[in-house]
C-alpha positions as CSV (number, residue, x, y, z in Angstrom):
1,X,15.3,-1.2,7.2
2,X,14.0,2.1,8.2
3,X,10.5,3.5,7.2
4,X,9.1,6.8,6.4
5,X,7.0,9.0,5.0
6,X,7.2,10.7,1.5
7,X,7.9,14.5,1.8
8,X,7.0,16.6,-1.2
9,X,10.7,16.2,-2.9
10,X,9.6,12.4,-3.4
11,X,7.3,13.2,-6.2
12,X,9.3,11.8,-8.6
13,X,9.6,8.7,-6.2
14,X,6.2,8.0,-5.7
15,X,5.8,8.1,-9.3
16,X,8.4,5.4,-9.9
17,X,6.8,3.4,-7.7
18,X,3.3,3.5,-9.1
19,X,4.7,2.8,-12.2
20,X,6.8,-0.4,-11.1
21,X,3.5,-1.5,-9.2
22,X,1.5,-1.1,-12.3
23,X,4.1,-3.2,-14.3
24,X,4.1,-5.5,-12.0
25,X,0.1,-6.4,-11.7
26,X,0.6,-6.2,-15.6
27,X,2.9,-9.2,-15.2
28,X,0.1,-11.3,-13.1
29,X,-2.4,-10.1,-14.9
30,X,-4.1,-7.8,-12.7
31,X,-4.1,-4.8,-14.8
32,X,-4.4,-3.8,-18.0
33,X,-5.2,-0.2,-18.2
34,X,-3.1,2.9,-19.2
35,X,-2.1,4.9,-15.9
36,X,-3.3,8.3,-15.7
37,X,-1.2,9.6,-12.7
38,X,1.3,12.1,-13.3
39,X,3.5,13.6,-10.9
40,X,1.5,17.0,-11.2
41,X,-1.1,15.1,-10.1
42,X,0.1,13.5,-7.2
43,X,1.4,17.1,-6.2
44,X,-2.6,18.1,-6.0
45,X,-3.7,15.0,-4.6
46,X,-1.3,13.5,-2.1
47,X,0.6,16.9,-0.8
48,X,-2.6,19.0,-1.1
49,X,-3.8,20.9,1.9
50,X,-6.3,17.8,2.6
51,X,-4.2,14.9,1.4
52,X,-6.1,12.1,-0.7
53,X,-4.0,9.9,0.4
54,X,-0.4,9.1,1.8
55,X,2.6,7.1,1.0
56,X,5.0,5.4,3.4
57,X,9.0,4.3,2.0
58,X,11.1,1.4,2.9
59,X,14.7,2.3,2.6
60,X,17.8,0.3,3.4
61,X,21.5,2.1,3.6
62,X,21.7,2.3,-0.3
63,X,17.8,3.5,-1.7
64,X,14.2,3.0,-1.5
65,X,12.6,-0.5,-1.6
66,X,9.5,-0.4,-1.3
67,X,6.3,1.5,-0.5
68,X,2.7,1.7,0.3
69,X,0.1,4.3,-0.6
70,X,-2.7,4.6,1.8
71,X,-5.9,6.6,2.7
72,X,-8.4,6.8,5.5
73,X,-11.6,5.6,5.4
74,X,-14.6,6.6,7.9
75,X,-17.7,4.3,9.2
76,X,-20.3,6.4,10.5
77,X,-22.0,3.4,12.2
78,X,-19.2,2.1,14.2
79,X,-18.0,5.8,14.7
80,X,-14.3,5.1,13.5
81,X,-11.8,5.5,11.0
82,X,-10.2,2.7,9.0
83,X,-7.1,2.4,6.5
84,X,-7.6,1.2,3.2
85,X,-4.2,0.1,1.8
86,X,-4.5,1.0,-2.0
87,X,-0.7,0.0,-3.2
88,X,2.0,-2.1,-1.3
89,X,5.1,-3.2,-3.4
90,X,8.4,-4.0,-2.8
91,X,11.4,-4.0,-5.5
92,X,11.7,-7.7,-6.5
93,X,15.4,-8.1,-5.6
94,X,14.5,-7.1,-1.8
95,X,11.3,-9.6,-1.1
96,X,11.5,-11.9,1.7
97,X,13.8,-9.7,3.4
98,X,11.7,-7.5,6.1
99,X,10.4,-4.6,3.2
100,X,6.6,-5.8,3.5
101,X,6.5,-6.5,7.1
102,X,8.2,-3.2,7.9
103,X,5.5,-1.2,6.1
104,X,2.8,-3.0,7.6
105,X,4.0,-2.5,10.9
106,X,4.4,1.1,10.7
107,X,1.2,0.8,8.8
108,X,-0.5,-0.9,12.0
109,X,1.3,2.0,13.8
110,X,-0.4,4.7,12.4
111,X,-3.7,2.8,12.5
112,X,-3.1,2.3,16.3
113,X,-2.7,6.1,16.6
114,X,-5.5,6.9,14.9
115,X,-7.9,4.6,16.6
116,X,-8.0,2.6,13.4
117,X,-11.0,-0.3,13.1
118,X,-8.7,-2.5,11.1
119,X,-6.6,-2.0,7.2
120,X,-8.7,-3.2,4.1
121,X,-6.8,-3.6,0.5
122,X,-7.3,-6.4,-2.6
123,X,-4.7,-8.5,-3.9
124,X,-5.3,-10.5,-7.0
125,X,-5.3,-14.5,-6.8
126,X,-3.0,-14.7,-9.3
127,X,0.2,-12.6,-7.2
128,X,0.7,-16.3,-5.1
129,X,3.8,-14.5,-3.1
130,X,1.8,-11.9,-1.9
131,X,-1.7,-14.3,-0.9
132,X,1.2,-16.3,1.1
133,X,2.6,-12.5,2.7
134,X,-0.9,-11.6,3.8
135,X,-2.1,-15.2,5.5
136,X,1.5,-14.8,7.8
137,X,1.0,-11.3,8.4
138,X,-2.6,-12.6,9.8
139,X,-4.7,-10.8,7.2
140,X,-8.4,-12.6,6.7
141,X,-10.3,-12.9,3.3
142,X,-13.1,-11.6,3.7
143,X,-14.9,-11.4,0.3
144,X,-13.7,-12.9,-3.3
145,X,-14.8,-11.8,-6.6
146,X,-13.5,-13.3,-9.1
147,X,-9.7,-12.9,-9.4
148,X,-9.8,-10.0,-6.6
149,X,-9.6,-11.2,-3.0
150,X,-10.5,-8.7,-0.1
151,X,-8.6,-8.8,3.1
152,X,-8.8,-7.5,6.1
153,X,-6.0,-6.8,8.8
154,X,-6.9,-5.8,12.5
155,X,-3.0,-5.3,13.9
């Protein structure tokens, strides 16, 4: 499994990818909007001069499996930047192999570099497989709303 970052000819990639994560929270019923992303946009957005955000591929010998899209986040009272992990999703097929973990390590990796507080993201109570994922990976709950849990990761 090697990971990486998305270059600009993954456009179409990242796309896919949004797409199969907004299917998926369909599925578990986490989402029922109409995504507004479009692959212009994510040109502007995520390969702009100031990046909103970033993305991160898994790939094995054959394609992509999975990714995560992530931003940085700044506290002005503690003085330090944190992530905040806005997608994580791996193709069905390749889960419980090493995908997730992979990303989140190089995730913790760039949060190590970066002088990171901790990485943030929500994960519905309703995706089991994932709640499991998170509690090995060492991730806390640290707020629940409803259906939307909010977890916290220092690496």
């Amino acid at each position: 499994m090697r990971v990486r970052p998305a270059t600009i000819d993954d456009i179409s990639l990242i796309f896919a990818f949004i797409q199969k994560k907004s299917e998926f929270d369909r599925s578990v019923g986490a989402y029922s909007g109409v995504l507004q992303v479009t692959e212009d946009k994510i040109r502007k957005t995520i390969f702009a001069a100031v990046p909103f955000s970033y993305v991160l591929f898994a790939e094995n010998s054959k394609q992509v499996v999975g990714f995560a899209l992530y931003g940085f986040r700044y506290s002005s009272f503690v003085g330090q930047p944190s992530i905040w992990l806005d997608d994580l999703y791996v193709d069905e097929e390749m889960r419980s192999q090493g995908t997730g973990i992979a990303l989140m390590n190089y995730l913790a990796q760039i949060a190590k570099e970066n002088s990171c507080t901790h990485i943030a993201w929500t994960a519905d109570t309703r995706n089991i497989r994932g709640l499991k994922f998170y509690d090995r990976l060492g991730a806390k709950i640290i707020e629940q709303t409803g259906d939307r849990c909010f977890f916290s990761w220092t690496p």
